[in-house]
N, C-alpha and C positions, 0 to 999 in steps of 0.2 A: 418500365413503369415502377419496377419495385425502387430504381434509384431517386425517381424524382419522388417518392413516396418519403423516403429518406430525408432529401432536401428539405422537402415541404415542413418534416417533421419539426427538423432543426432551425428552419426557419422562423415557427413558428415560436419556438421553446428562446429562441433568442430574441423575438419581440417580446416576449412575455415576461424575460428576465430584467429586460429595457426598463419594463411599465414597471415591475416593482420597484426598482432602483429609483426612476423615476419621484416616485411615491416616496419613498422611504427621503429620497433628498429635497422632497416639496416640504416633507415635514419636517426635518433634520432646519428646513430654512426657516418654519415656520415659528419652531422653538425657539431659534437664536434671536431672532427679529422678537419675540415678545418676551425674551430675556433680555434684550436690551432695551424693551419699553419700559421696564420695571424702572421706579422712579432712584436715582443714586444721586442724591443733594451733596453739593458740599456744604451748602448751610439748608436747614430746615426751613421747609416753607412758613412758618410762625415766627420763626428769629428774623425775615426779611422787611417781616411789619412794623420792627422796633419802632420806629421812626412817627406810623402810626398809632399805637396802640401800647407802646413801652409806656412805664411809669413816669421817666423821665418827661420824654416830649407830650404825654396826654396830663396825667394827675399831678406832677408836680408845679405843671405851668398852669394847671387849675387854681389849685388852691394857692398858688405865691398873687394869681391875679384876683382872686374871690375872697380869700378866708384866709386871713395872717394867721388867725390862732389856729386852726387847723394846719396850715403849713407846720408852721411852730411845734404843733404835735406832732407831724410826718417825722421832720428831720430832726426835734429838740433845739432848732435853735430859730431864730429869725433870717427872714432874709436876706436884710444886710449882714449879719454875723456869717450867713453862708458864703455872702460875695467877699466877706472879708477873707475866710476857709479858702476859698479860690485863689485869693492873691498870692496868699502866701504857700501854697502846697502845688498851685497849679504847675508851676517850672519843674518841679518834680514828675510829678503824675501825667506830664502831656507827653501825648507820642508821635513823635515823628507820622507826618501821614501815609500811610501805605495801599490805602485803597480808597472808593466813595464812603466808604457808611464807618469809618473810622469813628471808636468812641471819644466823646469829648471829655475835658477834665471834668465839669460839671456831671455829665453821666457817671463818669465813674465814679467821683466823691458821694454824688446823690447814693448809688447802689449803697456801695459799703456804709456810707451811716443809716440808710433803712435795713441793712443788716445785722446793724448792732444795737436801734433802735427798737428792730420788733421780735427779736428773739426768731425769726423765720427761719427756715434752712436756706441753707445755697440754694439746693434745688427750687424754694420757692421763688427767689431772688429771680432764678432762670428765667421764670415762667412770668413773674410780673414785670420786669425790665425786659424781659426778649433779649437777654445775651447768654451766648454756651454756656453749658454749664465749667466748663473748663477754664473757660475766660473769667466765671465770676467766681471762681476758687482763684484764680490767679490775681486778680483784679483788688478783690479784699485784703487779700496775704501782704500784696505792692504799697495799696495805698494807707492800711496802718502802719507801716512801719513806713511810710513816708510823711504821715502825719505825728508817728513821733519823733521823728528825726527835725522835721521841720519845730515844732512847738515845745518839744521839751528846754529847750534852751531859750524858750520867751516867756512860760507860765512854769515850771519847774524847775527854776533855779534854786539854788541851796543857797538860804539866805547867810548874808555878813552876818559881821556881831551887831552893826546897826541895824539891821531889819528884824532880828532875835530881840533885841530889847522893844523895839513898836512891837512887835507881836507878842511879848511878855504885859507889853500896858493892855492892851486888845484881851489880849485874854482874861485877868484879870478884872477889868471890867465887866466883859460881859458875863466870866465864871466866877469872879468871887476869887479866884486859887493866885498867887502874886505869885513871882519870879515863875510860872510856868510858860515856857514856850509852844506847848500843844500836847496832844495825844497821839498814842504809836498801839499798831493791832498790829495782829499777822490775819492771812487769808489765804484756804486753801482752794484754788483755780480748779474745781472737779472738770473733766472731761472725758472721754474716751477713750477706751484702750488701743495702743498706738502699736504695729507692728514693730518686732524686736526690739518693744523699749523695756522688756524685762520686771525687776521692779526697782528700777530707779524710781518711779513716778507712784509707784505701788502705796499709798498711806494706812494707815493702821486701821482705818475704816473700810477696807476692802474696794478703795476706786482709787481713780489713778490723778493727780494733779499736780499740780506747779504753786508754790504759794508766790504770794502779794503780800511784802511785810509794805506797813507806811504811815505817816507822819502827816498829821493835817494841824492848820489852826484854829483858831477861835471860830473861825468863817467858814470851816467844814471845806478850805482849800489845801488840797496836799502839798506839803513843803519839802519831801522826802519821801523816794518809793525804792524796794528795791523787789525785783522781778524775777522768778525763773527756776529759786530752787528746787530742787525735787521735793516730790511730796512726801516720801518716806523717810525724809528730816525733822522729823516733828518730834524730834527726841533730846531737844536743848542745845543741838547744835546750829539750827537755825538765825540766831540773831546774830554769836559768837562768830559765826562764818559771814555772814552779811557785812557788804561796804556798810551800812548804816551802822549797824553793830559792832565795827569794828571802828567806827567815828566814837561811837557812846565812850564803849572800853578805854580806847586811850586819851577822851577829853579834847579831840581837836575840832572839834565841828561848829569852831568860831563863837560859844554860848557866851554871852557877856558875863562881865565878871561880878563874883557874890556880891551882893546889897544884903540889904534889912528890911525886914518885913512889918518888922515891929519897934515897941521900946525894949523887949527885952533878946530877942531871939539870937542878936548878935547876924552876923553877912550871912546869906544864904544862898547857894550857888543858882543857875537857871538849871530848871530841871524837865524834863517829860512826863506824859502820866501814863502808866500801864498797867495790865490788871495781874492777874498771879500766874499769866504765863512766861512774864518776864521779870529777869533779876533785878534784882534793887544797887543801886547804883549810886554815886552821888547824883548824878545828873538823869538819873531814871528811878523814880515814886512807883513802890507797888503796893498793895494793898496789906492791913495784916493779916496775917493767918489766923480763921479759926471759922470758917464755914464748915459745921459739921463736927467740930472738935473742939470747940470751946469756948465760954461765952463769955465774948469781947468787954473790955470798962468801957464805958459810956464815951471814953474821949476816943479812944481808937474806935468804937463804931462811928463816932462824926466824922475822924479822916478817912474811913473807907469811905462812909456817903459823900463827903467833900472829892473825894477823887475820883470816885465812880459819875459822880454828878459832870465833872469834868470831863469823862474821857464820854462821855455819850457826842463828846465833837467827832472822834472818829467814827464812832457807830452811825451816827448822822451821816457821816459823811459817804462812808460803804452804804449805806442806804438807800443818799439821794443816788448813789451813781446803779445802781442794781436796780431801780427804780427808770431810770432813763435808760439807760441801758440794757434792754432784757434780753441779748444774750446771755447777761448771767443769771436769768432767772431758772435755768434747767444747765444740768452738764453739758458743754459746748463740743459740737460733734466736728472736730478739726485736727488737724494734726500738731503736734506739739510745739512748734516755729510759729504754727499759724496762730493756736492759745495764746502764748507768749505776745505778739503782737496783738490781737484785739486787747489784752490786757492794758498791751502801754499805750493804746490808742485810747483807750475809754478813759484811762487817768489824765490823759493830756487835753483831752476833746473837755471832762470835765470843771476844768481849773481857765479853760480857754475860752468857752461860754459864761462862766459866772464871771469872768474877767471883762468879758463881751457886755456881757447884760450890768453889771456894778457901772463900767464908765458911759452906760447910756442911761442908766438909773433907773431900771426895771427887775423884775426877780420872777421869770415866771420857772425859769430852769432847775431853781431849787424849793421855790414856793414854799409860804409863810412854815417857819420851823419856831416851836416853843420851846423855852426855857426849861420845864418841869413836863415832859414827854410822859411821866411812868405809865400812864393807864392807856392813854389815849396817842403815845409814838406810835406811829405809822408805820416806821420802821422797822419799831422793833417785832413786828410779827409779820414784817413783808417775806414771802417765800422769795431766798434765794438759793436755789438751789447749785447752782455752780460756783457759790461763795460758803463757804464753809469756813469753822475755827478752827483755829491749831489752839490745842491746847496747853502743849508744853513749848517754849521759845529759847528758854534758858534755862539757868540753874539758878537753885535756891540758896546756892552760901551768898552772903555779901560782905561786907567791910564794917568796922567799928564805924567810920566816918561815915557811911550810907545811913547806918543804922541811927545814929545822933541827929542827923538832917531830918530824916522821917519824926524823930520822933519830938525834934523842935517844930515842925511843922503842925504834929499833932496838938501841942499847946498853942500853934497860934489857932487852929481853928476852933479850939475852947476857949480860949482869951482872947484877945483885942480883935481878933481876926471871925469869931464868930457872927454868924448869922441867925435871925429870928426862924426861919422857914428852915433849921436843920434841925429842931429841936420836933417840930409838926409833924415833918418827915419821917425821923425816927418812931414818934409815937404808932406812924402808919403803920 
């Protein structure tokens, strides 16, 4: 008895061990199973609805079939001007197909200029187009620098001597200033501190950016840009290191040759206008000194007003594009490849549109711009925040020849060359 007591015992203690094991791997199953129920996308169920609910295929194919001017506001240009945009950048920007829901050239062009149109973040970008956010960091970076590659070489060519002299008659007409081929600024590209970019990018203003030197004409179209230096160059070596400044310096940059302005002035070379962050040149006008220091004869305050009057084509012209483009209405939150490209993207998208809208005979993209801005420019109090001045570009020595240019200039606009409405100005 006592051994089948035994048995029994052990028998029992080994069913008992069963059932817990048991247990222990019903639950052990039950975990696994509802850790594999846990949802693991490779795409988010929101980015699947692109198709229904993305900007592209709902709001953009809205307003292109309802509301032209409303389009027109989405992307800054027209719809044929967009089907134009396609022609030409599409061979670039298209990808090989690799799956169903491949983005199209049109989505992707569409994304990228409502990213530079609304100032929005990527991430917003993600959320109103329904694409990764990874794809629209990618996506953007591809197609500005496919958009300058494609059009810098059809609206930003650097003009002959012949196209220098039309845009010396252009200017002068509509500025009064003769032998001038246009105006030159610099701009600092504020954005983001960039991992181990140290202070290359560092500027004296305590942010970090890349400046935009450039060249516009009478038209407030750029004719010369140059992109990318660091921003902690705002100390006169800026223009001197510059392709473009390095055209001024040595006189090659195809300017036609001196004429006469006058009966007495004698030839006078074609020249730029710029303000006193740049050297005086033969072929680069800056302002006289004496803001704060000393007070100007009557003839030197007319050529400052005569030349400041002039360069408001650049300011116009940084205006209109910070204006359409309001990414640079705040510091642009990208990485320094990626600034550098919307930069040359928004200079070429602007010269490419007004070139757009001029050969179809409409102007809604820079919309009606006045002669005499001072109270009432638009511009000149538009925040932009991720466009900022340099305020030193060069040095202040120049040349006896620089100097005699300027200052026959300055008698033509007191003599033969003056105007009724510099005299009103001034009394202002």
């Amino acid at each position: 008895m006592e051994n089948e007591d035994i048995q029994w015992y052990n028998y029992v203690n080994q069913v008992h061990h069963r059932k817990v094991l048991l247990v222990y791997l019903a639950t052990l199953h039950k975990k696994n199973k509802n850790d594999r129920s846990k949802p693991r996308w490779h795409v988010k169920p929101f980015l699947k609805e692109r198709r229904v609910h993305g900007h592209w295929h709902c709001l953009t194919s809205e307003l292109q079939l309802t509301n032209s001017e409303l389009y027109q506001n989405f992307l800054r240009m027209s719809a044929s001007t967009f089907e134009e945009l396609v022609c030409l950048v599409g061979p670039k920007i298209m990808r090989f197909p690799s799956r169903p829901d491949i983005l199209s050239v049109g989505e992707v062009l569409t994304a990228t200029l409502r990213y530079l149109a609304s100032g929005e973040s990527m991430m917003s970008i993600m959320y109103s187009f329904r694409i990764g956010k990874a794809t629209v960091s990618k996506l953007i970076f591809q197609c500005c620098e496919v958009l300058w590659d494609t059009l810098n070489t059809k609206v930003l060519i650097v003009p002959d001597t012949k196209k220098w002299a039309q845009l010396g008659v252009e200017f002068e007409n509509k500025w009064q200033v003769p032998n001038c081929i246009g105006s030159i600024d610099g701009k600092h590209i504020v954005h983001q501190a960039f991992a181990n970019s140290g202070s290359e990018n560092y500027n004296y203003k305590g942010s970090h950016s890349i400046i935009l030197l450039a060249m516009c004409d009478a038209s407030y179209n750029f004719t010369i840009v140059d992109i990318g230096a660091d921003g902690r160059c705002s100390d006169g070596g800026v223009f001197s290191n510059s392709e473009m400044g390095k055209g001024f310096m040595a006189n090659n940059l195809n300017f036609p040759t001196a004429k006469d302005i006058d009966s007495n002035s004698g030839p006078i070379p074609y020249y730029a206008l710029g303000d006193e962050a740049f050297p005086l040149l033969t072929n680069l006008m800056r302002p006289y000194p004496g803001r704060g220091k000393r007070k100007l004869p009557l003839n030197e305050s007319i050529f400052n007003y005569r030349l400041s009057r002039g360069r408001r084509t650049i300011e116009n012209t940084f205006g209109i594009m910070a204006s359409k483009w309001r990414v640079f209405r705040k510091p642009i939150i990208a990485r320094r490849n990626t600034v550098e490209a919307i930069t040359k993207a928004a200079v070429v998208l602007h010269n490419f549109i007004k070139m757009s809208e001029n050969n179809a005979g409409v102007r809604y993209y820079s919309g009606p711009l006045d002669i005499e801005p001072d109270e009432d420019n638009r511009w000149a109090t538009l925040e932009m925040g991720a466009l900022r001045p340099v305020n030193q570009l060069g040095t202040n020595t120049y040349s006896a020849n620089a100097k005699i240019i300027r200052n026959k200039l300055k008698d033509h606009f007191s003599g033969e060359g003056a105007v009724a409405f510099q005299y009103e100005r001034l009394v202002k």
